[in-house]
Wavefront OBJ file of the C-alpha trace (Angstrom):
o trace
v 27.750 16.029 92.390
v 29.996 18.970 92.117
v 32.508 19.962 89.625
v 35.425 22.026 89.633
v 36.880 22.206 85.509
v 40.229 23.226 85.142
v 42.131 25.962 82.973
v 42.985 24.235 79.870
v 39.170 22.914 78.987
v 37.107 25.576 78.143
v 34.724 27.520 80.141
v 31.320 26.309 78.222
v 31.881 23.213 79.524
v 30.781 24.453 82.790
v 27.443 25.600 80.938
v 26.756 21.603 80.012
v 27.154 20.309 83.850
v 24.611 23.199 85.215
v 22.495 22.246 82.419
v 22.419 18.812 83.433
v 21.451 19.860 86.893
v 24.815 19.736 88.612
v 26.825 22.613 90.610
v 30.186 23.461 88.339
v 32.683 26.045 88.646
v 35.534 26.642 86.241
v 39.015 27.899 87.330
v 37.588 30.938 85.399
v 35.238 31.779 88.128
v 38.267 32.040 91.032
v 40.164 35.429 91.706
v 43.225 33.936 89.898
v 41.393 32.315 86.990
v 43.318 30.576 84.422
v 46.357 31.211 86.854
v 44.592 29.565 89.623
v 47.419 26.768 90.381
v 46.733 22.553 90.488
v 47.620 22.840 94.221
v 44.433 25.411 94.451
v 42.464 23.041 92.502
v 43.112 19.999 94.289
v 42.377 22.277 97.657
v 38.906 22.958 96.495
v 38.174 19.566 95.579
v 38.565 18.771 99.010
v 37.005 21.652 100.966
v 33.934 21.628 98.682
v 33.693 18.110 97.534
v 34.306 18.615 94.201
v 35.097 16.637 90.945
v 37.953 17.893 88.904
v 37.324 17.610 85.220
v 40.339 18.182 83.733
v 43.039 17.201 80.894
v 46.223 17.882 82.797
v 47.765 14.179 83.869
v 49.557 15.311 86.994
v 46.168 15.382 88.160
v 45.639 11.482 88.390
v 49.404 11.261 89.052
v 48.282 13.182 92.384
v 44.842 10.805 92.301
v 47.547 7.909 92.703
v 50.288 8.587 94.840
v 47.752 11.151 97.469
v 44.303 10.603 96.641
v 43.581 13.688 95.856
v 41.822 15.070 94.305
v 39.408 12.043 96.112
v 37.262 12.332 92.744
v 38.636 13.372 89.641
v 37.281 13.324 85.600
v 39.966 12.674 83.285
v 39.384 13.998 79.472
v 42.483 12.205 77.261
v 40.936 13.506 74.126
v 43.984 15.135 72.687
v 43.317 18.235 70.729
v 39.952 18.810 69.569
v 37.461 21.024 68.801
v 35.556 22.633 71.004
v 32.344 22.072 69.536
v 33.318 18.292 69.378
v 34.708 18.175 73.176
v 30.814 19.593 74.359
v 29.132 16.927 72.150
v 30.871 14.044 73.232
v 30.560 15.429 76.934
v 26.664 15.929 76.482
v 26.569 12.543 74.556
v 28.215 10.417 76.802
v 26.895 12.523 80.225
v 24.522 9.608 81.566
v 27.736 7.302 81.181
v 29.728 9.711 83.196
v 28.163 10.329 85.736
v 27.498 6.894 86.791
v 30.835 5.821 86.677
v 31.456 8.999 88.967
v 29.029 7.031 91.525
v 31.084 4.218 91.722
v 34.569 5.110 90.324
v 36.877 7.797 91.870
v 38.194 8.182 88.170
v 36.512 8.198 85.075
v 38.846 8.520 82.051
v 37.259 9.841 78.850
v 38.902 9.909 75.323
v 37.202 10.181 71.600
v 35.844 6.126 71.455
v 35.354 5.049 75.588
v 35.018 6.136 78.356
v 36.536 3.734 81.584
v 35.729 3.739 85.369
v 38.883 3.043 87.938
v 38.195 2.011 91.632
l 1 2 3 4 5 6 7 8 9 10 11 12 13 14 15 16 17 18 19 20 21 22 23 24 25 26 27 28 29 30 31 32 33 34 35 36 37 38 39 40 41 42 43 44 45 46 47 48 49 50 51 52 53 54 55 56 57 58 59 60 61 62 63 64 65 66 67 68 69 70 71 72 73 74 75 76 77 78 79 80 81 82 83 84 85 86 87 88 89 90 91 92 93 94 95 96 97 98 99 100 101 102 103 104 105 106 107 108 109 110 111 112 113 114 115 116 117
């Protein structure tokens, strides 16, 4: 699995997936960084087979009514800490990324974490 994490989570969280073992990129690692646009995004997801991991919504609006991006990670946390966001992520990672073998989105908030087909 490959992840692409988007502009408003922060870029530590790209730390956690490569310590898990997985390829991850943040929009901080493209030539327009936090500028990089969701049409960009959802471009790389499908030239390099990525998962997005992101909080913005128009994301699995896109996920609905296109399909793309064709895999997508959906964080519905609301504000919270940083520290908090990387525990739950670590926590819960085995969880994840099973439902990321069957689902094409995985929605995560603060108490569950559900696969959709």
């Amino acid at each position: 699995m490959k992840f692409m994490i988007d502009a408003q989570l922060p870029p530590f969280l790209k730390v956690i997936f490569i310590d898990k073992g997985f390829d991850a990129i943040h929009t901080d690692d493209l030539p327009s960084k936090e500028r990089t646009t969701d049409n960009e995004i959802r471009k790389i997801s499908l030239d390099e087979d990525r998962i997005v991991v992101t909080k913005d919504s128009d994301f699995a609006d896109s996920y609905y009514v296109k399909g793309i991006p064709p895999k997508l990670l959906l964080i519905t946390t609301g504000n919270i800490k940083n520290k908090e966001l990387f525990e739950l992520i670590d926590r819960n990672f085995e969880q994840i990324k099973k439902l990321l073998e069957t689902c094409h989105l995985v929605e995560m908030d603060n108490y569950q974490i559900i696969g959709h087909e």
